[in-house]
C-alpha positions in Angstrom: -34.3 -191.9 -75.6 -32.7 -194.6 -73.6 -34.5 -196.5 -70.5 -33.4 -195.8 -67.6 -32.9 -199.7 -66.6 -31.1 -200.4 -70.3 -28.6 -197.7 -69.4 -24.9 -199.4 -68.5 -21.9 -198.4 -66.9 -19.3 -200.9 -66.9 -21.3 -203.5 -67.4 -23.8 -202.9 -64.9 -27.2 -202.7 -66.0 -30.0 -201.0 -63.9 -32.8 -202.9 -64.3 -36.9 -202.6 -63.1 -37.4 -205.9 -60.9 -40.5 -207.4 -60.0 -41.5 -209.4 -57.3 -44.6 -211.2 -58.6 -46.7 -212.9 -55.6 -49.8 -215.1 -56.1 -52.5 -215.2 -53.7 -55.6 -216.7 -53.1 -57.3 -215.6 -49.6 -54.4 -214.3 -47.8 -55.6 -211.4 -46.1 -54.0 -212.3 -42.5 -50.1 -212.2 -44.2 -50.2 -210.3 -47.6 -50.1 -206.5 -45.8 -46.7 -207.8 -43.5 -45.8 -209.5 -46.6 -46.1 -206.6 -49.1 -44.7 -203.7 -46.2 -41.7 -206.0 -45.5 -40.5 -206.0 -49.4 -41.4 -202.1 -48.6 -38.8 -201.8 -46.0 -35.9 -203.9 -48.7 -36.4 -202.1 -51.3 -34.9 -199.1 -49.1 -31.7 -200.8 -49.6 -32.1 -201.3 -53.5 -31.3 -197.7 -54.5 -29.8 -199.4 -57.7 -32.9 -200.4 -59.3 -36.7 -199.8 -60.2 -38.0 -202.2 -57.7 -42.2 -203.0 -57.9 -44.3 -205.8 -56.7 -47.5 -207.5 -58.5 -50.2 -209.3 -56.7 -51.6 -211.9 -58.7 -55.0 -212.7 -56.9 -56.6 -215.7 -57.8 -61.0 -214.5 -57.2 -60.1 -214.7 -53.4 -62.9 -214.7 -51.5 -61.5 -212.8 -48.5 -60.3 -209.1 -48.4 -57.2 -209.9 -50.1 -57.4 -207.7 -52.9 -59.1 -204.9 -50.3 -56.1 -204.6 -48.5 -54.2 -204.4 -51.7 -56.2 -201.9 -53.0 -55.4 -199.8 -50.0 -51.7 -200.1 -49.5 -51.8 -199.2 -53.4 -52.6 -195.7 -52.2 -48.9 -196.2 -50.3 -46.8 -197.6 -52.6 -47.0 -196.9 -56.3 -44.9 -199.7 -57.4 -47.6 -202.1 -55.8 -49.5 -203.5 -59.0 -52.3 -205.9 -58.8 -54.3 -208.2 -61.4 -56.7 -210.7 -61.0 -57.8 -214.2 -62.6 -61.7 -215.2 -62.5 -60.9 -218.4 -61.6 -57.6 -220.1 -60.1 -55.4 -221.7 -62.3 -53.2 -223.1 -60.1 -50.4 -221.7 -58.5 -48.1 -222.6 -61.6 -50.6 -221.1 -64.1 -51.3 -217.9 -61.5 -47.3 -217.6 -62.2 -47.5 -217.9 -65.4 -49.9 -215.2 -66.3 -48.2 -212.9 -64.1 -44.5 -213.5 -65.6 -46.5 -212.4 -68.7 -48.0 -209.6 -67.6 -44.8 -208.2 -66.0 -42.5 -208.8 -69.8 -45.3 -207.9 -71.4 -47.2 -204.6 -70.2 -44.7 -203.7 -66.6 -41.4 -204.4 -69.1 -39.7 -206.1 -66.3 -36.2 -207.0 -67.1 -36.3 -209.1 -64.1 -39.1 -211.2 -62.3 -39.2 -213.1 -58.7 -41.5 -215.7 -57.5 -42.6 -215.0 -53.6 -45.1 -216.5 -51.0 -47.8 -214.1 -49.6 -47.7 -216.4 -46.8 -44.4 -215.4 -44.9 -42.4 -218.7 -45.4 -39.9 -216.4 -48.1 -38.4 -213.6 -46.1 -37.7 -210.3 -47.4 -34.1 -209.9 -46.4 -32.7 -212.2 -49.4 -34.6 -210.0 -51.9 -31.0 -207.6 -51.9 -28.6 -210.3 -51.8 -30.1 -211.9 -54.6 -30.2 -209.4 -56.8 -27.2 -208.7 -56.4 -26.2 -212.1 -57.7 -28.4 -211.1 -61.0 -26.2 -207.7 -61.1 -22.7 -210.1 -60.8 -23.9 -212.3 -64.2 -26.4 -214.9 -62.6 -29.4 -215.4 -65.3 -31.6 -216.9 -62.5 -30.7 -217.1 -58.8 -32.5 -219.4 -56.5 -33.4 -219.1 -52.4 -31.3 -222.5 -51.9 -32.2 -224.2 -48.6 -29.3 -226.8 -49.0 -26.3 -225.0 -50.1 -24.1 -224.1 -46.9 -25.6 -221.3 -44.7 -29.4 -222.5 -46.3 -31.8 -224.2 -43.9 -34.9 -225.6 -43.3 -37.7 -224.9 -41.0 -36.4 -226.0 -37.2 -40.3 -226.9 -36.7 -40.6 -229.2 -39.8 -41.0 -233.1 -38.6 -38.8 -235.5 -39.8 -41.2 -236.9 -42.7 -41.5 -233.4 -44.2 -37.8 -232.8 -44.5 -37.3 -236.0 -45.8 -40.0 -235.5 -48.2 -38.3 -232.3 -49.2 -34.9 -233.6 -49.3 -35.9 -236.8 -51.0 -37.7 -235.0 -53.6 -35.1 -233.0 -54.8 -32.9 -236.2 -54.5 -34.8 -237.7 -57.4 -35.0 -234.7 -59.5 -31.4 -234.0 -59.6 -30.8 -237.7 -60.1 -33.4 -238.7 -62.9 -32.6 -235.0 -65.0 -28.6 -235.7 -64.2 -28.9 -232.0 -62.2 -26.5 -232.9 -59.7 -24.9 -229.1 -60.0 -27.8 -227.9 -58.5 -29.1 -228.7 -54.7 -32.5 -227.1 -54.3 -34.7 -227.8 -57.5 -38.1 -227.1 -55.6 -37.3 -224.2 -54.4 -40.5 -221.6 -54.6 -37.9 -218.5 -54.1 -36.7 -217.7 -57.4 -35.4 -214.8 -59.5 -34.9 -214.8 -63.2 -33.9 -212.4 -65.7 -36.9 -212.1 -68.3 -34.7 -212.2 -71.5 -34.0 -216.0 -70.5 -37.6 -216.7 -69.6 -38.9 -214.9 -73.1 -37.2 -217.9 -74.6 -39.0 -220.4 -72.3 -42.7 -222.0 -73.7 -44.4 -221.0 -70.6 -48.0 -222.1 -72.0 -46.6 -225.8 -72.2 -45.4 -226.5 -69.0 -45.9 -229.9 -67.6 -47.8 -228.8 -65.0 -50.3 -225.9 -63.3 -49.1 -226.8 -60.1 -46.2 -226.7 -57.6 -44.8 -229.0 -59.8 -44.1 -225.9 -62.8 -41.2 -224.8 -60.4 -39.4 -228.1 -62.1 -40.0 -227.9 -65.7 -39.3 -224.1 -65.5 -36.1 -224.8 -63.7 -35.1 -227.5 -66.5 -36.0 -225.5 -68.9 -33.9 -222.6 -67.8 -31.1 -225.0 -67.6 -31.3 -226.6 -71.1 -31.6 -223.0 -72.2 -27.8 -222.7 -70.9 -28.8 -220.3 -68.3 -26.5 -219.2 -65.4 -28.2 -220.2 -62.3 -26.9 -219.5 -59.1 -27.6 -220.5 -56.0 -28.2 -218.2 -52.9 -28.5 -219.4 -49.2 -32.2 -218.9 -47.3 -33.5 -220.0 -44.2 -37.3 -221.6 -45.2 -39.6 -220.7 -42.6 -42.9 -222.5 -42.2 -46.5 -220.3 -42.5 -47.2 -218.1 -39.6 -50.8 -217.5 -40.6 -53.6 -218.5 -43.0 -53.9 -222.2 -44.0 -51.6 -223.8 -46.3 -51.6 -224.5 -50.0 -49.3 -227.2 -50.2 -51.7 -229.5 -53.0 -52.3 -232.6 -51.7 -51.2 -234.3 -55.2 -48.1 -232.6 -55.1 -45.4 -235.7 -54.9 -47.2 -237.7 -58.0 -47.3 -234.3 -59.8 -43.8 -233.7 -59.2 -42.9 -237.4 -60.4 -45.1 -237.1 -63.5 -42.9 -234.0 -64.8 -39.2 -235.2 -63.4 -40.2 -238.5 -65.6 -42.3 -237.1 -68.4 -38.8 -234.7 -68.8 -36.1 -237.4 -68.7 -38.5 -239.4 -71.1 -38.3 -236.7 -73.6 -34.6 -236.3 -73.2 -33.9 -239.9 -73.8 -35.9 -240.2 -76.5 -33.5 -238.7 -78.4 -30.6 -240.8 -77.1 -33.0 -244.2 -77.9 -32.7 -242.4 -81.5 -28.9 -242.4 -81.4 -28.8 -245.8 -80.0 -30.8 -247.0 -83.1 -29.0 -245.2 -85.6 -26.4 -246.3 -84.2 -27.4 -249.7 -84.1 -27.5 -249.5 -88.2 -24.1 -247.7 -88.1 -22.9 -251.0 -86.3 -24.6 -253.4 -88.2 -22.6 -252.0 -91.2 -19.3 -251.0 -89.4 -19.3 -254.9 -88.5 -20.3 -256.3 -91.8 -17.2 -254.0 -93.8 -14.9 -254.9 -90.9 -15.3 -258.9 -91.4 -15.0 -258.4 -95.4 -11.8 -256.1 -94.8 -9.9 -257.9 -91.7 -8.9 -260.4 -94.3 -6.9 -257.7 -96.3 -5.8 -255.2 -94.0 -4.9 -255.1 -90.3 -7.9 -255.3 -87.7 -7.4 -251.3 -86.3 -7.0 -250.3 -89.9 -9.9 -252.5 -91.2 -12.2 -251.0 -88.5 -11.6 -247.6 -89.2 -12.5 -247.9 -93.0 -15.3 -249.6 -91.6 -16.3 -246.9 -88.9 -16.1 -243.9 -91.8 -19.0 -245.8 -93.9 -20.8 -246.4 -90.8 -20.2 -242.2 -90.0 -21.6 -241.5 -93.5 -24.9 -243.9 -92.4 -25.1 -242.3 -89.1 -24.6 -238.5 -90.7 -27.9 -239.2 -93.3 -29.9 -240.9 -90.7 -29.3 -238.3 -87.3 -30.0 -235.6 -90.0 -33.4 -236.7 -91.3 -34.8 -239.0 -88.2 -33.2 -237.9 -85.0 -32.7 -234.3 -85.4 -35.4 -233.6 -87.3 -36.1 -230.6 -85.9 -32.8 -228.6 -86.4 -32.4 -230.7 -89.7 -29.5 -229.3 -92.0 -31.8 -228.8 -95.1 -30.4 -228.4 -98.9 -32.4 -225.1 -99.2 -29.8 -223.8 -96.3 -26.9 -224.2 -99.3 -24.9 -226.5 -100.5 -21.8 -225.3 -98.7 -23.5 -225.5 -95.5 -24.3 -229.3 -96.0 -21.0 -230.4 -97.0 -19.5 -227.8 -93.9 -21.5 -229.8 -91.5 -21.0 -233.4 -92.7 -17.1 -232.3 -92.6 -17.4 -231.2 -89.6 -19.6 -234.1 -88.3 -16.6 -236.2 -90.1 -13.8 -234.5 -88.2 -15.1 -234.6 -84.5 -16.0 -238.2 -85.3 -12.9 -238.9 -85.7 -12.8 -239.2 -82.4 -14.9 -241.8 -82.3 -12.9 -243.9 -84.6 -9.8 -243.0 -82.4 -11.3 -244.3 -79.3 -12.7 -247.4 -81.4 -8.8 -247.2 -82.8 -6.9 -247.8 -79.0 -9.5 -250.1 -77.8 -8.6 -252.6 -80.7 -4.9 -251.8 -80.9 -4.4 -252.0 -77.1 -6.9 -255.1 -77.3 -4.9 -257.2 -79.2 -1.6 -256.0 -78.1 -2.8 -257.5 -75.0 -5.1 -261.0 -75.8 -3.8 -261.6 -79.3 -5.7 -262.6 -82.2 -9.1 -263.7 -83.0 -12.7 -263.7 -84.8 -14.7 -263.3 -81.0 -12.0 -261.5 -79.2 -11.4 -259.0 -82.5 -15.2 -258.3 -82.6 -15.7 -258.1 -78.9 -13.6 -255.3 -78.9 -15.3 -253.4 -81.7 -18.6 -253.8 -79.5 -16.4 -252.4 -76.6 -15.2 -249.4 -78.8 -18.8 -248.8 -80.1 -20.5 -248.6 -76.7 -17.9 -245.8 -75.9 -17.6 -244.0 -79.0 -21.9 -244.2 -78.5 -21.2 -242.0 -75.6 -18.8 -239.7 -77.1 -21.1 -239.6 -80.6 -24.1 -238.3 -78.7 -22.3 -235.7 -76.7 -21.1 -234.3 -79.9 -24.6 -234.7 -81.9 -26.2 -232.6 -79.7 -23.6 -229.9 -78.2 -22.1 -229.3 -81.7 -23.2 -230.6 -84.7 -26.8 -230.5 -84.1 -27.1 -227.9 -81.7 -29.6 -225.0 -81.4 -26.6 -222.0 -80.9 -29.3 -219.3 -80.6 -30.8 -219.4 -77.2 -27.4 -220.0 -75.5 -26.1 -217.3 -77.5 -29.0 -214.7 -77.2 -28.8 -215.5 -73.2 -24.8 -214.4 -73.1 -25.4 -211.6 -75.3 -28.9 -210.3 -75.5 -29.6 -206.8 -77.4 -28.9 -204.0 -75.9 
């Protein structure tokens, strides 16, 4: 028998959505919090719409008051951790719990404490229901805002903070990467390795968020006015900022890492492309010359990236035959590119300056810096690319 949220009709899919919201000693906001999603919901006639408290062994009536509005509300769920693991780890367990045992095709992350308001909840999903993966309460797109009563520091810290992640992850698409308001659609998340994010913290919110993207998620942004706590004391870890820097950094490191690996490979691809070039300049013309030179330098480069760079989505023998030689043709072809660019720069080169040993070579370096470019665009959106997450995301099992 079909689910009732699997069911479509053109292409809309009704879906069971849950607002997961961590706490630890929130008694004075989580009843206004909890009634208030209440009240939206009444809009949401669409879809199965349920909340789960994730208490972190408050030591205030939090989880009394839950208890008792659970006699109100049966979609009101509640678990609880021993000890707290952080507000990124309390999220963590609770996006678990809610794939896992609640079967949520759909989860949010909320604040007990007020500052996320209600009204967004049915705007936002209906940016899921239009082909959004994740949407995120933006508090810099047009129409978003920040809290009137925030001092200048604090929306500089804000503002600068996202400032640097964008920048140092080259994110600039998105505006608000620290948003805490965030809805995702679990078949992306099931593909994220939630027990080895960077951090328990705030700071998760970043590595999820780059994690999401890399997975070649839709994320849209949705406008929200951020409004500060009304009640209760804040959370806001004190070690925040050198958290948040530790992950933005620890994430670009491991993204160039791979690029260092090009550069090196590519280094040996040069090395060779420049000792055939010098041997064949003195029998064929320098463009000519350099691109017999370039396609033994792409067979270097192919063997190398293979078992060293991309060792991890290596092109192995025991995947055929056929397959190997597909690949290397098809690493050939779009490197062709490469030699094309390499190609202009040498023939435009010496149209212009003439002649010469140190000009000629100067402009192989030029063409090789740009073809480097090019090359690792390729390597990792084609030739060594991971096709099933992006495809499983755009077309997930019915």
């Amino acid at each position: 028998m079909c689910r009732l949220e699997n069911f479509r009709i053109f292409n809309f899919k009704f879906m069971k959505v849950v607002i997961i919201i961590p706490t630890y000693n929130e008694s004075e906001s989580i009843k206004a919090t909890i009634e208030g999603l209440q009240k939206e919901f009444n809009k949401i006639k669409s879809h199965q719409m349920h909340i789960l408290v994730f208490d972190s062994n408050s030591k205030d009536d939090t989880r009394k008051i839950v208890k008792n509005l659970q006699k109100r509300y049966k979609n009101l769920h509640l678990q609880t951790e021993k000890e707290k693991s952080g507000l990124g780890g309390a999220y963590i367990k609770a996006m678990r719990y809610a794939m896992d045992k609640m079967t949520a095709d759909a989860v949010f992350e909320y604040d007990a404490d007020g500052s996320h308001q209600p009204k967004y909840i049915s705007g936002m999903v209906k940016a899921l229901d239009g082909g959004a993966d994740v949407v995120v309460g933006s508090r810099y797109v047009p129409g978003g805002k920040m809290p009137a009563d925030w001092g200048l520091h604090r929306k500089l810290m804000s503002f600068v903070g996202n400032l640097i992640a964008r920048v140092v992850l080259l994110t600039p698409q998105y505006k608000d990467m620290t948003s805490g308001f965030r809805g995702t659609k679990t078949k992306c998340l099931k593909k994220v390795d939630l027990k080895n994010l960077l951090s328990k913290q705030f700071a998760y919110k970043l590595h999820l968020y780059y994690a999401l993207h890399k997975l070649g998620a839709k994320i849209a942004e949705y406008p929200i006015e951020f409004i500060d706590r009304g009640r209760g004391e804040s959370k806001f870890p004190k070690n925040n900022i050198k958290d948040s820097l530790k992950v933005v950094f620890t994430l670009r490191l491991r993204e160039s890492q791979r690029f260092i690996k090009v550069c090196l490979v590519g280094g040996i691809g040069a090395l060779i492309q420049f000792t055939f070039f010098n041997i064949l300049r003195g029998i064929l013309a320098p463009e000519w010359a350099n691109s017999v030179a370039v396609e033994l330098a792409i067979v270097s480069n192919f063997i190398i990236n293979n078992s060293w760079t991309f060792a991890d989505k290596k092109i192995k023998a025991k995947h055929g035959k056929k397959r190997m030689v597909a690949k290397f043709l098809q690493f050939n072809f779009f490197s062709l590119g490469s030699i094309l660019i390499q190609f202009l720069v040498i023939k435009i080169g010496t149209a212009i300056f003439g002649r010469g040993l140190l000009l000629e070579n100067l402009l192989v370096a030029v063409g090789i810096l740009i073809g480097l470019i090019y090359n690792f665009t390729i390597y990792t959106r084609l030739i060594w690319r991971v096709h099933k997450n992006k495809s499983e995301i755009r077309n997930p099992k019915s």
